[in-house]
N, CA, C and O of each residue as an XYZ file, in Angstrom:
596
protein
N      10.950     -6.898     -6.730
C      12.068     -5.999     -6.660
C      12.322     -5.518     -5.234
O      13.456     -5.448     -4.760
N      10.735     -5.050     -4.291
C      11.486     -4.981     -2.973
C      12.136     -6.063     -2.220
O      12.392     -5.924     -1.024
N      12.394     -7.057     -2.821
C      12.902     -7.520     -1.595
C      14.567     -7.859     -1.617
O      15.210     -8.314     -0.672
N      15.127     -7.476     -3.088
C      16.153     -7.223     -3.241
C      16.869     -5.721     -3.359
O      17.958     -5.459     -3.870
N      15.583     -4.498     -2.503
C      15.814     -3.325     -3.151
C      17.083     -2.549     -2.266
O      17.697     -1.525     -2.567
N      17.212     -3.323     -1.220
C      18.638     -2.873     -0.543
C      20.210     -2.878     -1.720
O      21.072     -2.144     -2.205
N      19.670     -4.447     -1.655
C      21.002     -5.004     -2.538
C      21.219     -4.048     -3.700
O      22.345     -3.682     -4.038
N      20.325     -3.736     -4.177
C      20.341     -2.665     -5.516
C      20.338     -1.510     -5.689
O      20.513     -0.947     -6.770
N      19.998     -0.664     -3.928
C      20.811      0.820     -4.006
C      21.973      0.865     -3.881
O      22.732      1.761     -4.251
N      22.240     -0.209     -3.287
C      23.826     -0.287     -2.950
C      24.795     -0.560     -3.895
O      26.010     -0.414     -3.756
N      24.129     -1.012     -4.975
C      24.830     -1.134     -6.368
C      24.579     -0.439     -7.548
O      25.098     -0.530     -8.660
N      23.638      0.314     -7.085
C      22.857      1.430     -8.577
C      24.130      2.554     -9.259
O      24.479      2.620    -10.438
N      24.389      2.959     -8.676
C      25.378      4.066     -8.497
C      24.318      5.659     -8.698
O      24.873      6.749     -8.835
N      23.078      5.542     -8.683
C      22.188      6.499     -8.737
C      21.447      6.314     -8.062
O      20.985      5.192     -7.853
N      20.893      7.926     -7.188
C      19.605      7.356     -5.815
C      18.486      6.744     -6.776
O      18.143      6.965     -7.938
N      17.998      5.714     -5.581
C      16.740      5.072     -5.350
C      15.721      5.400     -4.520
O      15.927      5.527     -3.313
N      14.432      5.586     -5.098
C      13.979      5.285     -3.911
C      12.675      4.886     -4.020
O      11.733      4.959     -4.810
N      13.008      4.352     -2.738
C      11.643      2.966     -2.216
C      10.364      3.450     -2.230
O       9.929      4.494     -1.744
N       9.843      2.639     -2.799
C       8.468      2.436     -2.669
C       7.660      2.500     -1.042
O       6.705      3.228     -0.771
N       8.247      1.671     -0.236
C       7.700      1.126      1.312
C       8.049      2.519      1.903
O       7.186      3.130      2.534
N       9.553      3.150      1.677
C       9.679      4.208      2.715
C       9.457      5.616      2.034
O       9.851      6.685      2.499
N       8.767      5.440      0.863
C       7.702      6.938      0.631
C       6.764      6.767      1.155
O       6.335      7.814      1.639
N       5.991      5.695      1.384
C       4.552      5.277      1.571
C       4.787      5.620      3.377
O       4.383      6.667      3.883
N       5.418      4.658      4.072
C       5.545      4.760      5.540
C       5.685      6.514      5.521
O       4.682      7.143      5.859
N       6.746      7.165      5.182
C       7.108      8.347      5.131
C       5.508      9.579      5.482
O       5.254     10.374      6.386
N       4.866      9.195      4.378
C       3.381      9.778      4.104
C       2.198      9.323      5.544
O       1.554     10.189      6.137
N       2.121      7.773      5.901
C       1.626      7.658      7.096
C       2.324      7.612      7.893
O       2.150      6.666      8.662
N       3.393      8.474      8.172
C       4.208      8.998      9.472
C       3.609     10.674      9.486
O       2.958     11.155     10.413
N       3.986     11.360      8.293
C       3.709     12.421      8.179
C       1.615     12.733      8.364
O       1.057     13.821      8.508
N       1.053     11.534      8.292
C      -0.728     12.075      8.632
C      -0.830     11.814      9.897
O      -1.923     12.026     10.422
N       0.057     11.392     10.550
C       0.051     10.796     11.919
C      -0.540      9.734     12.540
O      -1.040      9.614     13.659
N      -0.354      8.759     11.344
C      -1.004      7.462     11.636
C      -0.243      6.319     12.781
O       0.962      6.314     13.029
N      -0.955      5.669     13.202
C      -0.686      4.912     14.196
C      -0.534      3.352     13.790
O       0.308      2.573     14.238
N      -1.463      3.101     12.914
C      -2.586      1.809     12.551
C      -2.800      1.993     11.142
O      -3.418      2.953     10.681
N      -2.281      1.059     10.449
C      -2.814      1.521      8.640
C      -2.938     -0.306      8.653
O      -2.260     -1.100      9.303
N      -3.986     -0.557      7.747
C      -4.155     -1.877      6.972
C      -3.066     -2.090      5.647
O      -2.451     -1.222      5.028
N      -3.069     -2.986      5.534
C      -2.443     -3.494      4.142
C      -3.192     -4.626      3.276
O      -3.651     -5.697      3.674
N      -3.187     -4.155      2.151
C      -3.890     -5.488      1.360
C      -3.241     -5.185     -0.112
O      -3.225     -4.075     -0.643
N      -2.802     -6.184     -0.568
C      -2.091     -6.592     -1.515
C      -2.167     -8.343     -2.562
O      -3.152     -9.081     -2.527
N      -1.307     -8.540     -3.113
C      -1.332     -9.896     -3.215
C      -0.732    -11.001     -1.916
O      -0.015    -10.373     -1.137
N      -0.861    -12.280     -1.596
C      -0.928    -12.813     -0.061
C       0.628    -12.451     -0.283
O       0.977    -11.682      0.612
N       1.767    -12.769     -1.246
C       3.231    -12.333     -0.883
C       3.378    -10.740      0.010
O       4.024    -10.563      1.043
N       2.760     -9.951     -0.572
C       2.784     -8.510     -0.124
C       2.360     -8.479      1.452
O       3.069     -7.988      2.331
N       1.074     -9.090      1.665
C       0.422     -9.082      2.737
C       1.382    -10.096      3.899
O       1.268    -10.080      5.125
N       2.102    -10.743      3.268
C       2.540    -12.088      4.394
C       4.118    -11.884      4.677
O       4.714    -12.474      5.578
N       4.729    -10.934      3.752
C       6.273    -10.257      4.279
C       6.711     -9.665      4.250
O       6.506     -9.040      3.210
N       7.597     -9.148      4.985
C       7.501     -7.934      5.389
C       8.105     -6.870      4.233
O       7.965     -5.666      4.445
N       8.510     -7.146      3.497
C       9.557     -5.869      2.418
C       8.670     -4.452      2.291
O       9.297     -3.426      2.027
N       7.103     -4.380      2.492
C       6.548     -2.717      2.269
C       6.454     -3.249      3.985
O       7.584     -2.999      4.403
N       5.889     -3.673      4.797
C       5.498     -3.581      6.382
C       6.272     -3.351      6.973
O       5.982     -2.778      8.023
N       8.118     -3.716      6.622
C       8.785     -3.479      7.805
C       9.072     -1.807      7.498
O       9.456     -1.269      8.537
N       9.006     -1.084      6.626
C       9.493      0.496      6.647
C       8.138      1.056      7.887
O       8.199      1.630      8.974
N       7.323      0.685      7.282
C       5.798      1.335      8.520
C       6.337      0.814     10.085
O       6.460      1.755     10.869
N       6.638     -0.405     10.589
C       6.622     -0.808     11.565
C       8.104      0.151     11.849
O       8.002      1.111     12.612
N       9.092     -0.073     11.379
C      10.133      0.667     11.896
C      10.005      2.395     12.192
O      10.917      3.078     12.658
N       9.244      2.675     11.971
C       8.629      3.944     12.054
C       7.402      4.151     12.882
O       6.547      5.036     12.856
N       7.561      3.032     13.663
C       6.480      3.306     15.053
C       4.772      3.207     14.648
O       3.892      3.700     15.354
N       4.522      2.455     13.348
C       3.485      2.301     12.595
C       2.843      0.561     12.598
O       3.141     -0.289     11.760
N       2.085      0.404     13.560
C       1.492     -1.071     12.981
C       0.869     -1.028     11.804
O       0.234     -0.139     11.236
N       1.199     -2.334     11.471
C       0.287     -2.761     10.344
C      -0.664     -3.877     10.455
O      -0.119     -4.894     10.884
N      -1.689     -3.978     10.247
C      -2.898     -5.255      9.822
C      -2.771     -5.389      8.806
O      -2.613     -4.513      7.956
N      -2.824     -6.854      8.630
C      -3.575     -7.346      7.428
C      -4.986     -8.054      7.850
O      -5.460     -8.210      8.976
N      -5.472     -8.411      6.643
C      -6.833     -9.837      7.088
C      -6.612    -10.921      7.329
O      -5.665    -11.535      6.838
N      -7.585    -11.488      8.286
C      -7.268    -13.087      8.603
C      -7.184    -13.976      7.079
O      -7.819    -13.534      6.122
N      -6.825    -14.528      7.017
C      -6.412    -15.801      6.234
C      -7.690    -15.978      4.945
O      -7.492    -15.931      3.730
N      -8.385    -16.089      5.319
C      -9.687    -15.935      4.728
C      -9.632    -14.384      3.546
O      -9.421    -14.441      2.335
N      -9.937    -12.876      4.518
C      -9.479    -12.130      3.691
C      -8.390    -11.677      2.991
O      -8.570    -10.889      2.062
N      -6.871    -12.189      3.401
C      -6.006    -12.246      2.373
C      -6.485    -13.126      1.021
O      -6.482    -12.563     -0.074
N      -6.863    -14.413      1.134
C      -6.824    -14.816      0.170
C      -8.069    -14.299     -0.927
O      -8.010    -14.496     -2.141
N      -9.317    -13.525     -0.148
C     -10.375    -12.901     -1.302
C      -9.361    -12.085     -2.216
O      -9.040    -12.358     -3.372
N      -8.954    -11.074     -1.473
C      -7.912     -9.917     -2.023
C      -7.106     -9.989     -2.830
O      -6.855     -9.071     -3.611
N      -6.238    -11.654     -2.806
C      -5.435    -11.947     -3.987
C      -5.589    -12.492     -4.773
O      -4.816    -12.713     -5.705
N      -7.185    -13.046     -4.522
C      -8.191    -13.421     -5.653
C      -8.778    -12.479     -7.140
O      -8.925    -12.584     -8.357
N      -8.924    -11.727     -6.222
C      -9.648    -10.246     -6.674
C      -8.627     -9.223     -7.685
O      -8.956     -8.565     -8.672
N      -7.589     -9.335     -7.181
C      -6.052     -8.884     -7.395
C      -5.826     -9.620     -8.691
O      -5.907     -8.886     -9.677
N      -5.580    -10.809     -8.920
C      -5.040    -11.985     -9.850
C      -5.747    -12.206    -10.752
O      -5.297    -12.032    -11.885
N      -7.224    -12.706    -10.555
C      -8.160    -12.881    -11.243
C      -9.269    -11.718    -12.283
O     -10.100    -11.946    -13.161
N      -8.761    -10.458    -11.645
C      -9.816     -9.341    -11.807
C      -9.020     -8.317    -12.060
O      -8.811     -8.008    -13.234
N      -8.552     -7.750    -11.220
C      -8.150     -6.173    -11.414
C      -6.671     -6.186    -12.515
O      -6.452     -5.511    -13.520
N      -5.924     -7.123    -11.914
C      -4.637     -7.757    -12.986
C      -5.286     -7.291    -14.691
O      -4.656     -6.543    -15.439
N      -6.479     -7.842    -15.008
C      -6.997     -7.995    -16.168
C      -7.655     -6.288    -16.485
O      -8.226     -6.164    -17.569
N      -7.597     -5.322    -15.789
C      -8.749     -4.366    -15.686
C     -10.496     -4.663    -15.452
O     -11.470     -4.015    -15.836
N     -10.401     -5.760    -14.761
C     -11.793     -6.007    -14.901
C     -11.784     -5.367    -13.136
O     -10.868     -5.239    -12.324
N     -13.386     -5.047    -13.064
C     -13.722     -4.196    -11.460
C     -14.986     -3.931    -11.398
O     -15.721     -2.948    -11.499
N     -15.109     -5.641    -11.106
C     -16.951     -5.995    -10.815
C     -17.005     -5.442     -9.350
O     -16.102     -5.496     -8.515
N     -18.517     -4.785     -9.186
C     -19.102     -3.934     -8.528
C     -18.934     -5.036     -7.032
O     -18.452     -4.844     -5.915
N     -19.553     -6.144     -7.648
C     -19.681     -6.846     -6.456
C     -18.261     -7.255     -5.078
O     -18.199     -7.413     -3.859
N     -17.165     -7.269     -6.497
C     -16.365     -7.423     -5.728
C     -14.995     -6.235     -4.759
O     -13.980     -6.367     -4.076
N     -15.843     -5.179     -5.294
C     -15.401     -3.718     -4.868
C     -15.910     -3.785     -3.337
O     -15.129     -3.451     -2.445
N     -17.402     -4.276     -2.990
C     -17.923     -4.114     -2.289
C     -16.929     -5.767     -1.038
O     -16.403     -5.781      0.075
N     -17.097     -6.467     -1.762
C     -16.339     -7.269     -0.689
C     -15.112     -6.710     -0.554
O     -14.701     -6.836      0.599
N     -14.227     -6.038     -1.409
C     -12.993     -5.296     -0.775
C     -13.150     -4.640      0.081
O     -12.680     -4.825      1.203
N     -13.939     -3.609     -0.310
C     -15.003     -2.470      0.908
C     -15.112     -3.199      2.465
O     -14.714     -2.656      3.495
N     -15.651     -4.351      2.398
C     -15.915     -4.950      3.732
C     -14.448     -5.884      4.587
O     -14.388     -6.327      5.733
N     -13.715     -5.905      3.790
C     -12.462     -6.240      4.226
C     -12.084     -5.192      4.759
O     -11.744     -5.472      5.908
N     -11.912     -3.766      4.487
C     -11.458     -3.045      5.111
C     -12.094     -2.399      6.158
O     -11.477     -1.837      7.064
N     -13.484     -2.461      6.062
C     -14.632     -1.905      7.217
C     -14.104     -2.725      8.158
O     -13.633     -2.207      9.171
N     -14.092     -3.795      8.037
C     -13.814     -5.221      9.023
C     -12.342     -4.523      9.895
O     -12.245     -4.326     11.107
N     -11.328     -4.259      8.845
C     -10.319     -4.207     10.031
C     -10.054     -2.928     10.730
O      -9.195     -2.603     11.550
N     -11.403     -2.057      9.963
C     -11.562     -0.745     10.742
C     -12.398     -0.934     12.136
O     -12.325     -0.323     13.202
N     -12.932     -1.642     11.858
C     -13.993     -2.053     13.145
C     -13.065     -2.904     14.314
O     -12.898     -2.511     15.468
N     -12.552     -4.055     13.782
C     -12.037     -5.075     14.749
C     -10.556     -4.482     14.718
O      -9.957     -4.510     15.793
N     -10.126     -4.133     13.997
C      -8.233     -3.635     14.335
C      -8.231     -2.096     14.666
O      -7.337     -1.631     15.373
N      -9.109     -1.405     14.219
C      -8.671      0.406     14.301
C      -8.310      0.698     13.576
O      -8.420      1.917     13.450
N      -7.582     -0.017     12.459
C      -6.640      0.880     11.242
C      -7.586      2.664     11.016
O      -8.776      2.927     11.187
N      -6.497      3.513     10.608
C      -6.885      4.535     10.067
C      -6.855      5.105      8.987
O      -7.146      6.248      8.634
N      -6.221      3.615      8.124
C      -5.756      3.953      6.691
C      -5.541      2.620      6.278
O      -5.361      1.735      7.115
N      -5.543      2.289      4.509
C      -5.417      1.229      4.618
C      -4.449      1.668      3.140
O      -4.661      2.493      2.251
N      -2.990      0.403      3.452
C      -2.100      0.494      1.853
C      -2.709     -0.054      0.746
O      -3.183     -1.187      0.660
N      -2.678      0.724     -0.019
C      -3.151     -0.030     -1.451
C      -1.586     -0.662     -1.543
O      -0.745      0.219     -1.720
N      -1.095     -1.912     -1.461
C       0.179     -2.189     -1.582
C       0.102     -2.896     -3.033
O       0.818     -3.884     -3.194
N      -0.679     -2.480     -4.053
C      -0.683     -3.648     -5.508
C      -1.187     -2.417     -5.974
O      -1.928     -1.553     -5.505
N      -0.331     -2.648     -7.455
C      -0.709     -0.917     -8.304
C      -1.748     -1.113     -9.261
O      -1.647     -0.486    -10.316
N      -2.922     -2.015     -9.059
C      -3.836     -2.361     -9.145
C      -5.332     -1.923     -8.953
O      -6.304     -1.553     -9.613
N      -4.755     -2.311     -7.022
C      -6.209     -1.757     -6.133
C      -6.721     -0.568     -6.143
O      -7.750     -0.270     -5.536
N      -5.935      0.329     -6.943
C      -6.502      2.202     -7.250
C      -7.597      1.729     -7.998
O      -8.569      2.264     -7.465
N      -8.015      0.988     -8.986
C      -9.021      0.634     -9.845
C     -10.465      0.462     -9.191
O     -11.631      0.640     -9.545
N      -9.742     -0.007     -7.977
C     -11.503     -0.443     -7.217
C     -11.698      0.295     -6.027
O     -12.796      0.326     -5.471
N     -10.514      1.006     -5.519
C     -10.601      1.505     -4.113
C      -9.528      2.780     -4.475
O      -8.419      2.926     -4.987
N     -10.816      3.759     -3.746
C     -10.584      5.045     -3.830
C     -10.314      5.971     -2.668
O     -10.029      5.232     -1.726
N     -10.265      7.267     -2.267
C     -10.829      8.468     -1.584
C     -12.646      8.175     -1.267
O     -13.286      8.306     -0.223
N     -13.077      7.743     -2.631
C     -14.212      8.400     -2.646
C     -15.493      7.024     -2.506
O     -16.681      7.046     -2.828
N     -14.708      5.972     -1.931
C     -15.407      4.702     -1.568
C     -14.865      4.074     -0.239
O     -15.436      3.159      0.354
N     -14.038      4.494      0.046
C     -12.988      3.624      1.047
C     -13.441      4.216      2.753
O     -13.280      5.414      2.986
N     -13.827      3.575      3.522
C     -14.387      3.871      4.978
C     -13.172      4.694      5.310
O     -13.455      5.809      5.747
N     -11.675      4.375      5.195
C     -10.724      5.253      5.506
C      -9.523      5.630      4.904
O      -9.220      4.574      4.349
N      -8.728      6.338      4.667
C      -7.724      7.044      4.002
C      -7.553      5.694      3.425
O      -7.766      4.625      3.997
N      -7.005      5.946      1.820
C      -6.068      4.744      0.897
C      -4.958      5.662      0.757
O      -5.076      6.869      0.547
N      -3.603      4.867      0.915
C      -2.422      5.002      0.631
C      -2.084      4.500     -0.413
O      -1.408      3.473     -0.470
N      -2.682      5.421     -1.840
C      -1.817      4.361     -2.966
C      -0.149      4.735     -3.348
O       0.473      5.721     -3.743
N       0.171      3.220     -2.949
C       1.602      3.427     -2.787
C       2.324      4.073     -3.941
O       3.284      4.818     -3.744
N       1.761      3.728     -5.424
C       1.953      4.313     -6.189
C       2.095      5.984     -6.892
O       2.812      6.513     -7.741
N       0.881      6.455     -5.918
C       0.851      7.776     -6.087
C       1.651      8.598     -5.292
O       2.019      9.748     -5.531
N       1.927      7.757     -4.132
C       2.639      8.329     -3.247
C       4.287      8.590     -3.613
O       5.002      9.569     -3.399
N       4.518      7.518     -4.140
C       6.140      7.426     -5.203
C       6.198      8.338     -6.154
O       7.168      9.048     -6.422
N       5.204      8.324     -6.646
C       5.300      9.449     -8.053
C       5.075     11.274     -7.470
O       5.393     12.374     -7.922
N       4.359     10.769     -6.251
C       4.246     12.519     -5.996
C       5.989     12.462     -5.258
O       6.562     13.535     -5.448
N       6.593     11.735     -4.722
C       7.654     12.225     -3.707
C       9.111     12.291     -5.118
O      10.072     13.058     -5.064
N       8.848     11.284     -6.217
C       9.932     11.130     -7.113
C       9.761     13.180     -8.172
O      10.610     13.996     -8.530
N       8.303     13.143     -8.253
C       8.326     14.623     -8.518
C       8.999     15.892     -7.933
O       9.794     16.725     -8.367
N       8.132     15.618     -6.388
C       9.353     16.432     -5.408
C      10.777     16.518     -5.530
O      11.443     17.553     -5.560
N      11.284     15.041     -5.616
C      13.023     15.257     -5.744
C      13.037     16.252     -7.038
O      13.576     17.336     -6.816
N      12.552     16.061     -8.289
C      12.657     16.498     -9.459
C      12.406     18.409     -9.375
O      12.914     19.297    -10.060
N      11.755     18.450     -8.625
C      11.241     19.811     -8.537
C      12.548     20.484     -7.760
O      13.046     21.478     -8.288
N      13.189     19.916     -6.376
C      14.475     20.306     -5.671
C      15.144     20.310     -6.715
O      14.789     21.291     -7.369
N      15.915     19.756     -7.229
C      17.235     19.413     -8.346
C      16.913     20.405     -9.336
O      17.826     20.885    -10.008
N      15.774     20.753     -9.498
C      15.500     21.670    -10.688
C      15.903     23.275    -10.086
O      16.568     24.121    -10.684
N      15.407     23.368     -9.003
C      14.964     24.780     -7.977
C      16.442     24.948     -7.787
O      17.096     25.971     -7.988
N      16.875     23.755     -7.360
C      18.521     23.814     -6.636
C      19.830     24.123     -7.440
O      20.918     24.144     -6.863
């Protein structure tokens, strides 16, 4: 859907709103510089959630070639199903240590409404952006204005 999600505010006749530019919105507002992304390899390889972060003065990483494809392994094969073997929490874990170490990220997108299952606050070397939560807390907000207003 993001990658037709222009075409479809423009035809909704009711606001939309994006997924990529709540999420960027949130690591603009912590003052991030550097956030990771890991998703399925489509998510990770174009830009429809990366270009709202980058246009907002935000790089993004992903993993070399190698760790995209664990991730959309892990993604497809596993978490898709609710399954969230220990072992492979821990190789997610090291995908992201990895691009904390070699890239800097200071946050990494949960960009698949999935990866909340295995990666948390309370496991993750650095901030998770689940994009999901982030939509639902900002779609509340509108709800709370319109109500107040």
């Amino acid at each position: 859907m993001h990658v037709v999600f222009d075409r479809l505010r423009s035809k909704a006749g009711v606001p939309l709103i994006g997924i990529p530019e709540t999420a960027a919105e949130a690591a603009l507002a912590k003052g991030y510089k550097r956030v990771g992304l890991l998703g399925t390899i489509f998510t990770m390889e174009q830009d429809f959630l990366s270009g709202a972060f980058v246009t907002r003065g935000i790089e993004v990483m992903v993993p070399p070639a190698a760790g995209r494809a664990l991730v959309h392994r892990r993604i497809s094969e596993e978490l898709e199903y609710g399954v969230v073997k220990e072992e492979s929490v821990k190789e997610l874990l090291f995908v992201i240590e990895k691009m904390r170490r070699e890239s800097g990220i200071e946050a990494v997108i949960l960009g698949c409404t999935e990866l909340p299952l295995a990666l948390n606050a309370g496991n993750c070397p650095v901030d998770c952006l689940d994009i999901m939560e982030l939509h639902i807390q900002r779609l509340v907000e509108l709800l709370e204005e319109q109500a107040i207003g």
